[in-house]
Legacy VTK file of the C-alpha trace (Angstrom):
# vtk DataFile Version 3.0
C-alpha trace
ASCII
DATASET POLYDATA
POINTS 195 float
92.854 109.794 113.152
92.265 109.933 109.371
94.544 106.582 108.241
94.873 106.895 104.116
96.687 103.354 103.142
98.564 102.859 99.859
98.477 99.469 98.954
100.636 98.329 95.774
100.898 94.445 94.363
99.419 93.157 91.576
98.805 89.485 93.156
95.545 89.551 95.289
97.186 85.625 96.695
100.349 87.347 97.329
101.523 87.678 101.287
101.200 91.604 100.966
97.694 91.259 100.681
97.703 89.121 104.314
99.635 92.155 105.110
97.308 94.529 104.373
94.708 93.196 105.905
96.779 92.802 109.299
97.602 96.873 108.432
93.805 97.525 108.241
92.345 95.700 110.945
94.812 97.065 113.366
94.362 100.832 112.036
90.536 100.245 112.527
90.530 98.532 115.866
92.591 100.947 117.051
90.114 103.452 116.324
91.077 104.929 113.155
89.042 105.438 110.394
90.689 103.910 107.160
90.420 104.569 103.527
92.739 101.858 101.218
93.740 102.761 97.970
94.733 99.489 95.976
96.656 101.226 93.158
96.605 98.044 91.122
92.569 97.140 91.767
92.120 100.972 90.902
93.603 100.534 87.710
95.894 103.664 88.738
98.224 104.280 85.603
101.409 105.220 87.298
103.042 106.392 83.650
103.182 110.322 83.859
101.877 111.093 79.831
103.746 113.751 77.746
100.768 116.345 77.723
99.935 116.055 81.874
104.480 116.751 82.626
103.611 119.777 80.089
100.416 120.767 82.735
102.607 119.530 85.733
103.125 123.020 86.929
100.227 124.883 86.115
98.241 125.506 89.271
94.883 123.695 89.449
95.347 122.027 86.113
97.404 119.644 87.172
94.840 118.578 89.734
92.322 117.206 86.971
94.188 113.668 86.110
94.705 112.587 89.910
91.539 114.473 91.446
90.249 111.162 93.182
94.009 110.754 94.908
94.656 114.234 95.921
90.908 114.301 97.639
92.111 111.161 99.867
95.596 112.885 100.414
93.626 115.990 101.647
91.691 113.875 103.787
94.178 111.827 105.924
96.187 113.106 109.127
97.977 109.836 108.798
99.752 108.479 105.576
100.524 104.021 105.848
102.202 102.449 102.224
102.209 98.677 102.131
104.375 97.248 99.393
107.266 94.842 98.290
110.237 96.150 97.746
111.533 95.176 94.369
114.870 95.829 93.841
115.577 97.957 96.890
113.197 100.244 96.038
109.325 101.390 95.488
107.603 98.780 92.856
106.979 101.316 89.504
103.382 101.851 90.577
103.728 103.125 93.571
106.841 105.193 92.424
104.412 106.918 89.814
101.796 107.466 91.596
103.950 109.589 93.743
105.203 111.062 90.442
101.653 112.023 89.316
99.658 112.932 92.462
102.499 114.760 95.060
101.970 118.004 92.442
103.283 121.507 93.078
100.641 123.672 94.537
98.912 120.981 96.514
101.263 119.178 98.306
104.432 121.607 98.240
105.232 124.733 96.740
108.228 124.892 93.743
111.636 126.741 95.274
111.881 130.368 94.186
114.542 133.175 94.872
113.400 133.498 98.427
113.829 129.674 99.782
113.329 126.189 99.005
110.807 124.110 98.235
108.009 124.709 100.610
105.729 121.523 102.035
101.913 121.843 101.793
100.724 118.544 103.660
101.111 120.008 107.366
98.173 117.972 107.971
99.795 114.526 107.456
101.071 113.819 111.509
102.090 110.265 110.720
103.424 107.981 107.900
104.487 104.470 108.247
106.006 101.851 105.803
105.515 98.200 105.512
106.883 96.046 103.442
108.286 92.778 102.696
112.422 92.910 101.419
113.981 89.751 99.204
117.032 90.644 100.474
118.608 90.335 104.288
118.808 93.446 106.136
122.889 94.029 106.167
122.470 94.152 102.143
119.645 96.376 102.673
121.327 98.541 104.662
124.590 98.214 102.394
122.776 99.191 99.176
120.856 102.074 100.976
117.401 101.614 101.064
116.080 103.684 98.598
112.239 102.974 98.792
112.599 103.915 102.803
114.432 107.138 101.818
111.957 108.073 98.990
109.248 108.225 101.999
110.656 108.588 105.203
113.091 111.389 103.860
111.819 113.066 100.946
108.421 112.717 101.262
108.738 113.633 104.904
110.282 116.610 103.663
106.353 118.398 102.807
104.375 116.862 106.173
103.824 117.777 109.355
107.939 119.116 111.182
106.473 116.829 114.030
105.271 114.047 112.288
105.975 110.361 113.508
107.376 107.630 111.248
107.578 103.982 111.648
109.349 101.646 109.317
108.326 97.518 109.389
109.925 95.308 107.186
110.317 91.514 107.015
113.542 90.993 105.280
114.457 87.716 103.502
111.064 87.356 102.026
112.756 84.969 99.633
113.606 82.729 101.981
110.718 83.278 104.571
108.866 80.424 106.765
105.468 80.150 108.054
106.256 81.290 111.128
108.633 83.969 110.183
105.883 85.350 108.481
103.478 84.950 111.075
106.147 86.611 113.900
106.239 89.499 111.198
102.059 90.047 111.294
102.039 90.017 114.662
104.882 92.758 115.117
102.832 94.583 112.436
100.113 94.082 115.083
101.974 94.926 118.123
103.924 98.145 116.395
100.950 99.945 114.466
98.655 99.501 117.413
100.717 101.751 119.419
102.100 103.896 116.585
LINES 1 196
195 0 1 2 3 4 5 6 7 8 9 10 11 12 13 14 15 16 17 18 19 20 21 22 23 24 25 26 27 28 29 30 31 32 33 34 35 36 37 38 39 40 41 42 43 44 45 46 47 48 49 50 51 52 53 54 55 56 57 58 59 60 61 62 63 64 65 66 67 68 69 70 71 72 73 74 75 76 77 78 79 80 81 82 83 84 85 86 87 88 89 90 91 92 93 94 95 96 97 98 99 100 101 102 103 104 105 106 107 108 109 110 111 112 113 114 115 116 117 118 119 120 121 122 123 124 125 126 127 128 129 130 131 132 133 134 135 136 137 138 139 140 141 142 143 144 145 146 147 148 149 150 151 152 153 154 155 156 157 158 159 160 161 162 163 164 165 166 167 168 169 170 171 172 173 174 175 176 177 178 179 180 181 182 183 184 185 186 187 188 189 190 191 192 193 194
């Protein structure tokens, strides 16, 4: 399978990075073949500018800015975002590149008078999230998980009817050992290999 991962933190020391790697190894020895996208080591701009929302719904010219992104999106049967989640929610560069390259036209259609908004990305058969949390998972769960709900709901909304999710997070990063983050690798190991 076609494995697109979307890797966003801006600290190449950071334990997301170890987590990446961990994501990318297992994709590959599992037989995938892998393309990462470091949005930070990319330089991706995730700020949407005045003239491209003015072009954001006219059909092939909103293509030109995020070409490079919407060729890998195009490309992969299986979608994998590693990331921290900052304040309960997707770090701003992730959250714009999903602003700037999930376009109308290529990955879902706009609603019109005869239904809603209609997905494009039937080719996308899996997405998975992993990600570190600062917080313990009761006041995740209390506050709602945005980030997860941003993917795993709306985003899920234009792929594949049947397509798998899986959700990994280590929560209490703040307060994380050596070995918790070590058990948390080796679920990442364990879960993705058989995702």
């Amino acid at each position: 399978m076609r494995a697109l991962v979307v890797y966003s933190h801006p600290c190449s020391e950071s334990y997301n990075a170890a987590v990446l790697t961990k994501v990318t190894e297992t994709l590959s020895g599992s037989g995938h073949e892998v393309r990462v996208r470091d949005l930070y080591r990319d330089g991706f701009n995730p700020v949407m500018s005045a003239e491209e929302r003015r072009k954001y719904h006219d059909r092939g010219i909103n293509e030109e800015p995020v070409r490079e992104y919407l060729d890998d999106l195009l490309w992969c049967e299986m979608l994998v975002f590693v990331y921290p989640t900052w304040w309960f929610g997707l770090p701003a560069m992730l959250k714009g590149w999903f602003d700037r390259v999930w376009i109308p036209y290529v990955t879902f259609d706009i609603p019109g008078d005869d239904g809603g908004m209609g997905p494009r990305m039937q080719h996308v058969k899996k997405i998975a999230v992993v990600t570190t949390c600062g917080a313990s998972w009761i006041v995740s769960k209390f506050v709602g998980e945005p980030g997860r709900k941003t993917i795993l709901r709306g985003m899920r909304a234009l792929v594949s009817r049947r397509c798998k999710t899986l959700y990994l997070a280590h929560y209490k990063m703040d307060t994380s050992t050596p070995e918790s983050r070590e058990a948390y690798l080796g679920k990442i190991q364990s879960r993705l290999a058989n995702f």
